[in-house]
Predicted model as a PDB file, atoms N, CA, C, CB and O in Angstrom, pLDDT in the B-factor column:
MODEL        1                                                                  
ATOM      1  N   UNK A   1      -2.034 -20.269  12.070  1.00 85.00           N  
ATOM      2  CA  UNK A   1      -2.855 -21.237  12.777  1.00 85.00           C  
ATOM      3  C   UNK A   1      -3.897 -21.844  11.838  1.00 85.00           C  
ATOM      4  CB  UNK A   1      -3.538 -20.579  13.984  1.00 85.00           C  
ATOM      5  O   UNK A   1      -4.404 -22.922  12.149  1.00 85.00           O  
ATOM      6  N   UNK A   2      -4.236 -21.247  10.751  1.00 89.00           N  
ATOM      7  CA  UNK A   2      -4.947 -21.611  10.028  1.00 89.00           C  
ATOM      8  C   UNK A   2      -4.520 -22.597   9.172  1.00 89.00           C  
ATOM      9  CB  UNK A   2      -5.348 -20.749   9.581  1.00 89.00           C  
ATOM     10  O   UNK A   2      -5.426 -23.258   8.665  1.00 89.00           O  
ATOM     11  N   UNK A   3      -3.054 -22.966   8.776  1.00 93.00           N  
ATOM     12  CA  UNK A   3      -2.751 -24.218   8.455  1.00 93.00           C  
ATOM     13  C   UNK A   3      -2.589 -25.258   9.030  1.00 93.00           C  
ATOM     14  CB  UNK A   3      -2.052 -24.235   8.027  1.00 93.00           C  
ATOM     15  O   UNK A   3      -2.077 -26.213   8.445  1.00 93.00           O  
ATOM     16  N   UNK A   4      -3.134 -25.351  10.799  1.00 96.00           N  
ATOM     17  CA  UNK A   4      -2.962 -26.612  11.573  1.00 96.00           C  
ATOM     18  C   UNK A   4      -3.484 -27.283  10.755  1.00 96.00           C  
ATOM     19  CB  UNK A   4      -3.486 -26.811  12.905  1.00 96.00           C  
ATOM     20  O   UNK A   4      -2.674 -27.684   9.919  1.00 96.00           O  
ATOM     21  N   UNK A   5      -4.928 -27.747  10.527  1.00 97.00           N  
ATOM     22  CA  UNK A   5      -6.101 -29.042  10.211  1.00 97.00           C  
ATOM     23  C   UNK A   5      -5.238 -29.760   8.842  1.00 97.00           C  
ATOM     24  CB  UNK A   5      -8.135 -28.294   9.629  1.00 97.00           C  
ATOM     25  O   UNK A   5      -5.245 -30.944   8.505  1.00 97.00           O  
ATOM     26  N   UNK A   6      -4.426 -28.465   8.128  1.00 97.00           N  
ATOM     27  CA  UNK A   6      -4.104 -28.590   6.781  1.00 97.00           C  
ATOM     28  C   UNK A   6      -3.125 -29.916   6.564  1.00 97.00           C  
ATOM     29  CB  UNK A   6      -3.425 -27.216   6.312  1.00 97.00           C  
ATOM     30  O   UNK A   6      -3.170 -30.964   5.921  1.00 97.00           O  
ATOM     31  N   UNK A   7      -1.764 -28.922   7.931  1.00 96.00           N  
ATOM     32  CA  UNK A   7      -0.631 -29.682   7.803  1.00 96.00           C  
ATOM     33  C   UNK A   7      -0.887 -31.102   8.893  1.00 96.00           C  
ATOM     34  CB  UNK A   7       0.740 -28.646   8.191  1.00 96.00           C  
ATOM     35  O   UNK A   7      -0.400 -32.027   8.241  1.00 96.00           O  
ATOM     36  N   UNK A   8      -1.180 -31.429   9.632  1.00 97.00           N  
ATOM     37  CA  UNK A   8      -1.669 -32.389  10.314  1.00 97.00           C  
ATOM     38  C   UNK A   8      -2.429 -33.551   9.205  1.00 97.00           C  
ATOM     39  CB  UNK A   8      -2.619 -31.688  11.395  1.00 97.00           C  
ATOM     40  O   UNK A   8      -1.784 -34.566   8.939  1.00 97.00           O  
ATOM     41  N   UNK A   9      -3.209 -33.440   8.854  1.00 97.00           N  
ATOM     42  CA  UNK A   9      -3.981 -33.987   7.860  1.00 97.00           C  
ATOM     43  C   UNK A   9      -3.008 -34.283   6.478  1.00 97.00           C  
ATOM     44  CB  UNK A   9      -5.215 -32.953   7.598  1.00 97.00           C  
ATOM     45  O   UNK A   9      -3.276 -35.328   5.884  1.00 97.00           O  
ATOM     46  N   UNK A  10      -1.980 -33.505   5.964  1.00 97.00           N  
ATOM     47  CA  UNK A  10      -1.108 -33.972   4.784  1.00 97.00           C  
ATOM     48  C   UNK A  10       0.046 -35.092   5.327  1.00 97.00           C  
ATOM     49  CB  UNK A  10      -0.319 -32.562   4.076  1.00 97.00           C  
ATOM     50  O   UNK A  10       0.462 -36.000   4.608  1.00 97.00           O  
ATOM     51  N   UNK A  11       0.555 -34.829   6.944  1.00 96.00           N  
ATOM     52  CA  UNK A  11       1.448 -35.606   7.652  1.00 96.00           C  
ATOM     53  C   UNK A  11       0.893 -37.077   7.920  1.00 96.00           C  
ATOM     54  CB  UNK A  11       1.769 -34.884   8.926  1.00 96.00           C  
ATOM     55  O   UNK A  11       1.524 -38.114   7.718  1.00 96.00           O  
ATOM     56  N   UNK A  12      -0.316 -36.980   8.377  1.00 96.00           N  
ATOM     57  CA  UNK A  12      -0.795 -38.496   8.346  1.00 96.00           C  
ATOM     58  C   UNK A  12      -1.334 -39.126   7.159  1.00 96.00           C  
ATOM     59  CB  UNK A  12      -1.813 -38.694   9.269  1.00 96.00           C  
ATOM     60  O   UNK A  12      -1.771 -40.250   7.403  1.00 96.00           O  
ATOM     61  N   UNK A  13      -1.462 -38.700   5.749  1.00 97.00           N  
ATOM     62  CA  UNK A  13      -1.335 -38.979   4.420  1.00 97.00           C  
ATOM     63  C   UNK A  13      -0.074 -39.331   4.056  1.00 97.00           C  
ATOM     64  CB  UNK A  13      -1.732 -37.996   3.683  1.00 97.00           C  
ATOM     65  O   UNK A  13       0.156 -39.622   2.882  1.00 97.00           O  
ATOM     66  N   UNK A  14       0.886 -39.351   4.987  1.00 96.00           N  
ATOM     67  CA  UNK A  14       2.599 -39.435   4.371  1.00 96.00           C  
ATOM     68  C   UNK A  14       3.182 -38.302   3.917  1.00 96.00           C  
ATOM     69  CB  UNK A  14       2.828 -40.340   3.107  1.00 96.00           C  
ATOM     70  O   UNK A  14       4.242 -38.697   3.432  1.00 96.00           O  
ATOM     71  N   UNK A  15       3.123 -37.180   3.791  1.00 96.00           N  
ATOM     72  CA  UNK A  15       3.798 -36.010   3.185  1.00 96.00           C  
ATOM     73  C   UNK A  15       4.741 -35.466   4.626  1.00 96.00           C  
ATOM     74  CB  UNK A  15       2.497 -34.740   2.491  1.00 96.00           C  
ATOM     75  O   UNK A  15       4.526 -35.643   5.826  1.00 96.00           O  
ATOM     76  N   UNK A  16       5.787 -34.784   3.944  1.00 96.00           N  
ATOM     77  CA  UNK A  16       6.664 -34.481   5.137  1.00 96.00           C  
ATOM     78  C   UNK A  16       6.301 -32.888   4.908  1.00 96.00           C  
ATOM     79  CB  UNK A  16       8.507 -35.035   5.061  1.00 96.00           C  
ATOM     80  O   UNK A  16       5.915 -32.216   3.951  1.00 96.00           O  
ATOM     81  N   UNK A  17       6.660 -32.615   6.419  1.00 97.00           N  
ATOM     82  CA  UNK A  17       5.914 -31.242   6.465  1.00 97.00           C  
ATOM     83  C   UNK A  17       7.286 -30.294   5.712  1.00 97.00           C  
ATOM     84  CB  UNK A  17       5.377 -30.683   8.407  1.00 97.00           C  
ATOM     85  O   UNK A  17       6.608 -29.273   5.598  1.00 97.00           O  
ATOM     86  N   UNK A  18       8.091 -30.048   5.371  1.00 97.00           N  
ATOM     87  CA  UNK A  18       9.233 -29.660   4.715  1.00 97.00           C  
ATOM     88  C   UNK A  18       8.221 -28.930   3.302  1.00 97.00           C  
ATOM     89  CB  UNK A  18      10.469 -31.163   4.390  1.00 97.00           C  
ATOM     90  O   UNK A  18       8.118 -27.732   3.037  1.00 97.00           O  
ATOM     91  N   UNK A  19       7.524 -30.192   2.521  1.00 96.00           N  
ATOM     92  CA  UNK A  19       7.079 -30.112   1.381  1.00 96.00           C  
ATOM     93  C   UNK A  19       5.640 -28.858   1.429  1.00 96.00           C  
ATOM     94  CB  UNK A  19       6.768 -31.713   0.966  1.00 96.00           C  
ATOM     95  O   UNK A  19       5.193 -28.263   0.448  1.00 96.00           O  
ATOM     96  N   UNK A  20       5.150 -28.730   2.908  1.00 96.00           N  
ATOM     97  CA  UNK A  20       4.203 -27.934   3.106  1.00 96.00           C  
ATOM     98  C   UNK A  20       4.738 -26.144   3.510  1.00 96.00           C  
ATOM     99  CB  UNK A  20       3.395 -28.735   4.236  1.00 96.00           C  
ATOM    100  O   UNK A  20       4.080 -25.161   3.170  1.00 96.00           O  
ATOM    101  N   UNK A  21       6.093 -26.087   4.314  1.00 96.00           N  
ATOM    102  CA  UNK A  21       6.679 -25.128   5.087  1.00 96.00           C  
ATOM    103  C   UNK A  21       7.702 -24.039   3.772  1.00 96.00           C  
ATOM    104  CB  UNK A  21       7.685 -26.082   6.437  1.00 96.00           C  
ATOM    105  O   UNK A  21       8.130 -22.892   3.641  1.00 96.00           O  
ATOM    106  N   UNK A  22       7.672 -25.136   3.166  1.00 95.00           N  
ATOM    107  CA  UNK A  22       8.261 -24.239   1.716  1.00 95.00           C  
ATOM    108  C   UNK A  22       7.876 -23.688   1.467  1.00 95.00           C  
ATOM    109  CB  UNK A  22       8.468 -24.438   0.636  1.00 95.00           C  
ATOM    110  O   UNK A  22       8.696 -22.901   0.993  1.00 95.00           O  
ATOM    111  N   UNK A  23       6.415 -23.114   1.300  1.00 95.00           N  
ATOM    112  CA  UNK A  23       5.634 -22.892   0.551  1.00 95.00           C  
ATOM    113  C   UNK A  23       5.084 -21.523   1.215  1.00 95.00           C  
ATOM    114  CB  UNK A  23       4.805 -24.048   0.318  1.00 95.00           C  
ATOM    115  O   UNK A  23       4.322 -20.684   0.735  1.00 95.00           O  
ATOM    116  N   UNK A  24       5.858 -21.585   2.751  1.00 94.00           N  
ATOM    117  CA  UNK A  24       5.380 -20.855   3.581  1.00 94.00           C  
ATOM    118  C   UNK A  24       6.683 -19.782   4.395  1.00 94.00           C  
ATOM    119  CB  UNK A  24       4.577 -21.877   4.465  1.00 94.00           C  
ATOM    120  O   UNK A  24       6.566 -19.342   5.538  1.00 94.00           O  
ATOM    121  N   UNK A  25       7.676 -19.574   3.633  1.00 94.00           N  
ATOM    122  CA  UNK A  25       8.961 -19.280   4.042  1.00 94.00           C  
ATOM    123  C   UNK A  25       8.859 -17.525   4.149  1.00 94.00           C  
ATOM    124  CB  UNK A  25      10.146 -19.957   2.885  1.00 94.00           C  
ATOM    125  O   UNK A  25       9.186 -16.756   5.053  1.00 94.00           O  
ATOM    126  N   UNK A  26       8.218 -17.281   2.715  1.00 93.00           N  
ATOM    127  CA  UNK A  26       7.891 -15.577   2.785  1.00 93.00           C  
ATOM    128  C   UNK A  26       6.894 -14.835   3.162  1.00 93.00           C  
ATOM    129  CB  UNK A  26       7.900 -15.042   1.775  1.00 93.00           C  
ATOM    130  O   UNK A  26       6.624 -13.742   2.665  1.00 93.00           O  
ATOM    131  N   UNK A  27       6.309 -15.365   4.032  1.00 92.00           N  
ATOM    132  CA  UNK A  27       4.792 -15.263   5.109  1.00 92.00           C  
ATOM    133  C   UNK A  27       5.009 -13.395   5.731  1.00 92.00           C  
ATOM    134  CB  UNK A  27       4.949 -16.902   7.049  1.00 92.00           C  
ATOM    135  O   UNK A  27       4.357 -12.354   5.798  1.00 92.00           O  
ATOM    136  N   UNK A  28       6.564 -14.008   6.115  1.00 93.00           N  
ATOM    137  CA  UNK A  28       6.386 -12.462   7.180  1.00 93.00           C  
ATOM    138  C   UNK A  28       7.226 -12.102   6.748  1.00 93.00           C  
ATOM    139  CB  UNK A  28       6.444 -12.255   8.813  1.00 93.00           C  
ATOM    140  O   UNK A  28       8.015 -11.888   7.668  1.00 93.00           O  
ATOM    141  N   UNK A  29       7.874 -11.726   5.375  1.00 94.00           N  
ATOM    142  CA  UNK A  29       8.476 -10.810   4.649  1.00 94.00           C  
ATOM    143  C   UNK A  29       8.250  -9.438   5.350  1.00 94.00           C  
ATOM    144  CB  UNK A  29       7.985 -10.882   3.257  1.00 94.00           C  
ATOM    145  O   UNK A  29       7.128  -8.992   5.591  1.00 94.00           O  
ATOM    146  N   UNK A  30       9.323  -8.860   5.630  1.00 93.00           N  
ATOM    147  CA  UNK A  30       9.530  -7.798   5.974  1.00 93.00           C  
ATOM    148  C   UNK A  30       8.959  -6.812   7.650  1.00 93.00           C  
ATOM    149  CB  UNK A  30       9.116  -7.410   4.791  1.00 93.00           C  
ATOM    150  O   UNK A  30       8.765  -5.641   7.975  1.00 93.00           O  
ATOM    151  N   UNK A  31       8.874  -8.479   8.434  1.00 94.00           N  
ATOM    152  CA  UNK A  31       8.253  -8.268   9.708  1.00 94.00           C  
ATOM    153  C   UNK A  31       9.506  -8.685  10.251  1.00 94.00           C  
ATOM    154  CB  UNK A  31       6.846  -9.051  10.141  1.00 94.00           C  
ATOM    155  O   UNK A  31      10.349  -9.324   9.622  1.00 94.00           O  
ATOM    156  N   UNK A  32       9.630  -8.210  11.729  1.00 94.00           N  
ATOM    157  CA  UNK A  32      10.981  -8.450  12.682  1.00 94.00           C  
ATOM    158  C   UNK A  32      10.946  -9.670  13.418  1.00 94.00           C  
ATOM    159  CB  UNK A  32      11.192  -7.327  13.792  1.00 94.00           C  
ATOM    160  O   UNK A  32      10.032  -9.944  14.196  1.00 94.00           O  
ATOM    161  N   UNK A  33      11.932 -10.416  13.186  1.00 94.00           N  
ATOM    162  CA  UNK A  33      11.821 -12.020  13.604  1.00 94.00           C  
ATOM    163  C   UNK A  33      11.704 -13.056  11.504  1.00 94.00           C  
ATOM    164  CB  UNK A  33       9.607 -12.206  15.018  1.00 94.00           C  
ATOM    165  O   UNK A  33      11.912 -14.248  11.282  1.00 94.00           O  
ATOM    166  N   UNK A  34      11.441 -12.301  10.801  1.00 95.00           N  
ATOM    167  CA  UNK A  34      11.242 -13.339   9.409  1.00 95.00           C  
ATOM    168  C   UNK A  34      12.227 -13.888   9.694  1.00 95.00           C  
ATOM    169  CB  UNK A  34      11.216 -12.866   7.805  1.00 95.00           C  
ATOM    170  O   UNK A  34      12.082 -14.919  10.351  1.00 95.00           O  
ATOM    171  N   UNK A  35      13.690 -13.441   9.326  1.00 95.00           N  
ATOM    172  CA  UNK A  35      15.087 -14.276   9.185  1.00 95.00           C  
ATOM    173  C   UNK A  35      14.945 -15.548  10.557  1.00 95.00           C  
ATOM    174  CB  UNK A  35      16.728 -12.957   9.469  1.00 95.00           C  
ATOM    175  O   UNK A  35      15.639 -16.564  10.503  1.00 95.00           O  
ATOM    176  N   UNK A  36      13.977 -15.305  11.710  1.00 96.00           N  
ATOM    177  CA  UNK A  36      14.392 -16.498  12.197  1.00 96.00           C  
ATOM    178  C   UNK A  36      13.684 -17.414  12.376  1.00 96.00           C  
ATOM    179  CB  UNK A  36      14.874 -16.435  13.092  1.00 96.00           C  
ATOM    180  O   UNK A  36      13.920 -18.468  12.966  1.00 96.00           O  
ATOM    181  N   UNK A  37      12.270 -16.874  11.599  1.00 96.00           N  
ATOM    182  CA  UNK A  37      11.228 -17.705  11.058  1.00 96.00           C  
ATOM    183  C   UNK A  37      11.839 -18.477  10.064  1.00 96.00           C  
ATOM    184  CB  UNK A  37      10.067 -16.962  10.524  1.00 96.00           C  
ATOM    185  O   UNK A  37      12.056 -19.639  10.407  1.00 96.00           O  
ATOM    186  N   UNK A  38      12.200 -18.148   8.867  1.00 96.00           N  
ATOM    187  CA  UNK A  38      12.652 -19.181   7.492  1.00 96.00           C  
ATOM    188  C   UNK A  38      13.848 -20.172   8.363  1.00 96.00           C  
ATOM    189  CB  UNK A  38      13.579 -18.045   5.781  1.00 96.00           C  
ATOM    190  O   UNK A  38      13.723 -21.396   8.357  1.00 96.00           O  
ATOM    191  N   UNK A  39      15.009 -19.492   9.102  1.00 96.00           N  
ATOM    192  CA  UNK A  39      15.736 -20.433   9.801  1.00 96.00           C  
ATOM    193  C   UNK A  39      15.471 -21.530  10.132  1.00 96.00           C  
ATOM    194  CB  UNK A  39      16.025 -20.127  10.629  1.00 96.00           C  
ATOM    195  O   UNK A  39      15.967 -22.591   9.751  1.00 96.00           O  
ATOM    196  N   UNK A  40      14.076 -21.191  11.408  1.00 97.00           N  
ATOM    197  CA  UNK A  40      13.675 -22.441  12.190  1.00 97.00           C  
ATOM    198  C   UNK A  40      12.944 -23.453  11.005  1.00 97.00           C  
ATOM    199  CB  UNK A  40      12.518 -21.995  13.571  1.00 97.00           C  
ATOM    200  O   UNK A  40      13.062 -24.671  11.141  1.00 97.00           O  
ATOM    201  N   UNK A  41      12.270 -22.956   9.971  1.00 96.00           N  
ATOM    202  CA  UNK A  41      11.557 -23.844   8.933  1.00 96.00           C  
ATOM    203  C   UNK A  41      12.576 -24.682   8.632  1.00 96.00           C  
ATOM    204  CB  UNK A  41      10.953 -23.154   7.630  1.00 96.00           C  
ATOM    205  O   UNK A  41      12.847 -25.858   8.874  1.00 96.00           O  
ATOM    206  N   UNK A  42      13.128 -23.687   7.980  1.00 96.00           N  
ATOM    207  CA  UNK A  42      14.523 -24.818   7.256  1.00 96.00           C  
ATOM    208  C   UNK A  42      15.276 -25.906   7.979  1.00 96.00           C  
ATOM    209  CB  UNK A  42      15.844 -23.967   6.843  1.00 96.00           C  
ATOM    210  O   UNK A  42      15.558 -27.046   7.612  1.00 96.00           O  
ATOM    211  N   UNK A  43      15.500 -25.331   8.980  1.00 97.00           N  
ATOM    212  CA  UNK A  43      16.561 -25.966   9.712  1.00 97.00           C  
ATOM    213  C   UNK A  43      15.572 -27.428  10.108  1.00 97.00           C  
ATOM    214  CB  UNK A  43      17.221 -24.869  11.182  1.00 97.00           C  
ATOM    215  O   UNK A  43      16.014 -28.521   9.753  1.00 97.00           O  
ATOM    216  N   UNK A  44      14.217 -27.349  10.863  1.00 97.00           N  
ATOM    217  CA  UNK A  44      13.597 -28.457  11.719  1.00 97.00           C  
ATOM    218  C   UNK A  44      12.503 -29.203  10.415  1.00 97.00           C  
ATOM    219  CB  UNK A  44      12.623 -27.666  13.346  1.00 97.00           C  
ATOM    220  O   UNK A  44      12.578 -30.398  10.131  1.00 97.00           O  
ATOM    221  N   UNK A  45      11.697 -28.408   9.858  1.00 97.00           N  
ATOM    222  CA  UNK A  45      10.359 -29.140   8.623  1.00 97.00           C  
ATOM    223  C   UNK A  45      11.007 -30.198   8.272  1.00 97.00           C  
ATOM    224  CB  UNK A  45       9.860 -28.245   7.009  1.00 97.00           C  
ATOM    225  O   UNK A  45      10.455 -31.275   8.496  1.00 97.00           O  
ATOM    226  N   UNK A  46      12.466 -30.191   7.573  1.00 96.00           N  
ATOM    227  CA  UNK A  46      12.740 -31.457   7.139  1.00 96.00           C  
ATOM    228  C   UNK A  46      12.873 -32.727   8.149  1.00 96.00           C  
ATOM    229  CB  UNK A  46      13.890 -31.294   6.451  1.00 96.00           C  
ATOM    230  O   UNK A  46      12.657 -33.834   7.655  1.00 96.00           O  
ATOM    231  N   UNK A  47      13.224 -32.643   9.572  1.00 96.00           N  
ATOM    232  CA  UNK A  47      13.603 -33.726  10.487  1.00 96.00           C  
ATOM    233  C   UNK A  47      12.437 -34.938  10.081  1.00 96.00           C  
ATOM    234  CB  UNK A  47      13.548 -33.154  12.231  1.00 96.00           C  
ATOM    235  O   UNK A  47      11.237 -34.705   9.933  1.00 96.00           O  
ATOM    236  N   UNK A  48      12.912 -35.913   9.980  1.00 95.00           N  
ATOM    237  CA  UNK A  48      12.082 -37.068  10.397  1.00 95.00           C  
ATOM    238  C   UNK A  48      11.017 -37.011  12.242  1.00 95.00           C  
ATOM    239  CB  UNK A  48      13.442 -38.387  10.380  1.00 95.00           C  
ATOM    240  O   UNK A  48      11.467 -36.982  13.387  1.00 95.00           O  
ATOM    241  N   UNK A  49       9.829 -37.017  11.837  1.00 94.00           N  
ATOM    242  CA  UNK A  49       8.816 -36.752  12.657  1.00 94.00           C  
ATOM    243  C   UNK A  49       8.288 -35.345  13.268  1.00 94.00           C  
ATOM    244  CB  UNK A  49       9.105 -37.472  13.540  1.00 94.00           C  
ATOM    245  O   UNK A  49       7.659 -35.149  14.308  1.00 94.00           O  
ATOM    246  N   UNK A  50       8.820 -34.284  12.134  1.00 97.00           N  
ATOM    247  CA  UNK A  50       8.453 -32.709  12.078  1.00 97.00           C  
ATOM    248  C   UNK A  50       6.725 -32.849  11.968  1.00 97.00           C  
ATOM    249  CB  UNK A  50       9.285 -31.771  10.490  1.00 97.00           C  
ATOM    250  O   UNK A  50       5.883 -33.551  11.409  1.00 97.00           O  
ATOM    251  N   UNK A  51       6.816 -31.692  12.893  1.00 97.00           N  
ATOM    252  CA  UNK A  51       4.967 -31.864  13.220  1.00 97.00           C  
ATOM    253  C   UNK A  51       4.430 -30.012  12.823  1.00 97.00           C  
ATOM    254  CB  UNK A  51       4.520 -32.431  15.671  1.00 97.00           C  
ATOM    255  O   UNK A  51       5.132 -29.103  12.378  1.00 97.00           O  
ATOM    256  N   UNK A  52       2.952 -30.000  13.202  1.00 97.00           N  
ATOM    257  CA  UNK A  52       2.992 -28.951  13.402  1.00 97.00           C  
ATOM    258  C   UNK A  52       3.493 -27.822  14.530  1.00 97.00           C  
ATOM    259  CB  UNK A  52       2.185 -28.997  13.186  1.00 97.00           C  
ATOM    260  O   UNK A  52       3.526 -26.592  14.562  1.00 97.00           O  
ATOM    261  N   UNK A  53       3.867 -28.911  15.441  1.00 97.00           N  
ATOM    262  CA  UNK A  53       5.075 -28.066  16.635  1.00 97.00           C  
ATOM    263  C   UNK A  53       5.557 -26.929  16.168  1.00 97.00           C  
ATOM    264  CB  UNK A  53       6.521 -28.865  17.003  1.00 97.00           C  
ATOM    265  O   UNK A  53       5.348 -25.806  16.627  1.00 97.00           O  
ATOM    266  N   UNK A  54       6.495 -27.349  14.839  1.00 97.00           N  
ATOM    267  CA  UNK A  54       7.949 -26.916  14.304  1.00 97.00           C  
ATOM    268  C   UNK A  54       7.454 -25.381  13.945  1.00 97.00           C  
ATOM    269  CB  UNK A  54       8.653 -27.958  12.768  1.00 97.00           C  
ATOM    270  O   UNK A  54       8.190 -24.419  14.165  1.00 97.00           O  
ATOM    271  N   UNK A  55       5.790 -25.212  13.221  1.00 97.00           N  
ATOM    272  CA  UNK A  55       5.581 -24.009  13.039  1.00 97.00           C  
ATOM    273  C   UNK A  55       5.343 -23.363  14.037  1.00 97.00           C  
ATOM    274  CB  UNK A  55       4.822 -23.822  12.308  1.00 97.00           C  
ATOM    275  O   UNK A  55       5.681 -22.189  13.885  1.00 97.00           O  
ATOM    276  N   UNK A  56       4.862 -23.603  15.121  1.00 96.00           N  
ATOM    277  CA  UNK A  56       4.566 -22.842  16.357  1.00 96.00           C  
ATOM    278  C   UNK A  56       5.448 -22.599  17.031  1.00 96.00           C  
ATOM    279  CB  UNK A  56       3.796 -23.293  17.128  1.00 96.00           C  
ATOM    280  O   UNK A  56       5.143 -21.840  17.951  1.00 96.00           O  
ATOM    281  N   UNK A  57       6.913 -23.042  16.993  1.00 96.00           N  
ATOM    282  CA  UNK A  57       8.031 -22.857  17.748  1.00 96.00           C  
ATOM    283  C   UNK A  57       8.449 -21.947  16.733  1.00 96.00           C  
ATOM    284  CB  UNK A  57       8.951 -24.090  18.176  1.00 96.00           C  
ATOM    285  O   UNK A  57       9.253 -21.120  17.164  1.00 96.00           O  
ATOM    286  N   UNK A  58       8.075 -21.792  15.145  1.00 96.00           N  
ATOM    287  CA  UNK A  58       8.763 -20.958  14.848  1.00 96.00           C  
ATOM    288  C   UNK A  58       7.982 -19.376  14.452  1.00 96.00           C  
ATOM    289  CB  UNK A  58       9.494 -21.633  13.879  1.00 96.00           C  
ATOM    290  O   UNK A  58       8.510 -18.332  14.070  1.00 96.00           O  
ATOM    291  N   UNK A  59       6.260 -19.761  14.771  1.00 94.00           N  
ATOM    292  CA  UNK A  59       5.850 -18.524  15.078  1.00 94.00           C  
ATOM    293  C   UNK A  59       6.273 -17.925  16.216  1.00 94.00           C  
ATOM    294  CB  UNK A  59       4.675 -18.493  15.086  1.00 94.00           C  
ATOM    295  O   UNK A  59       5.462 -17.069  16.568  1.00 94.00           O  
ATOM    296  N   UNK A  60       6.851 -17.983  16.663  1.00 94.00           N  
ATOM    297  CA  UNK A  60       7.193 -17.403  18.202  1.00 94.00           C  
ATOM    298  C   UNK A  60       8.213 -16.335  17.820  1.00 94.00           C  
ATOM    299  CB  UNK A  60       7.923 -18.642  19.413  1.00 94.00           C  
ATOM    300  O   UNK A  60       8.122 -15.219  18.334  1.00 94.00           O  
ATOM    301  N   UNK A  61       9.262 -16.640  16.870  1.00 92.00           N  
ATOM    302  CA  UNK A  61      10.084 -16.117  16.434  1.00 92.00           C  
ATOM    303  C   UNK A  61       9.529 -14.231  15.934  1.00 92.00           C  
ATOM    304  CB  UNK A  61      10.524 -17.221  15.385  1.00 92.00           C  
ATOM    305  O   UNK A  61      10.183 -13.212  15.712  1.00 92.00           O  
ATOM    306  N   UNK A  62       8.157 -14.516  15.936  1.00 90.00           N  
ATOM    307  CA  UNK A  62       7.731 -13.006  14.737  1.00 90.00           C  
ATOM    308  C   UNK A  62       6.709 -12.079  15.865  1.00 90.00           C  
ATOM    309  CB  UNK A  62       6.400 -13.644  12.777  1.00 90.00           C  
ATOM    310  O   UNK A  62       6.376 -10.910  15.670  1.00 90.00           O  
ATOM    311  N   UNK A  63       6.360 -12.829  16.946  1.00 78.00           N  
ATOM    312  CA  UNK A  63       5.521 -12.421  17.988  1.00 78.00           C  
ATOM    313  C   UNK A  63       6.421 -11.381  19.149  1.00 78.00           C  
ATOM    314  CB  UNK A  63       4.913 -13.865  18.674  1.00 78.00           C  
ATOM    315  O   UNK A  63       5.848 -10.922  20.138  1.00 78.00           O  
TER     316      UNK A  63                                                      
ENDMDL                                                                          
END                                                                             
């Protein structure tokens, strides 16, 4: 949650959030739900109009 202000703020600068979520793939290394954390990154960050949604749908995955 602490990267909302971050990634919001790089998306309306033009950066696609893909370029931010990379960076963020081995977060929950070795917690139950990672494999479907990096999934959902991968699979949605790149879409054209990926928001910070995409991380919160895919924190859900580790909760």
């Amino acid at each position: 949650m602490a990267m909302q202000d971050y990634i919001e703020q790089q998306i309306r600068s033009g950066q696609r959030l893909h370029n931010i979520t990379r960076h963020m793939l081995g977060l929950f290394h070795g917690v139950d739900g990672a494999r479907a954390w990096r999934r959902h990154l991968s699979e949605n960050a790149s879409k054209p109009g990926a928001g910070f949604e995409v991380v919160l749908d895919a924190l859900a995955f580790t909760f």
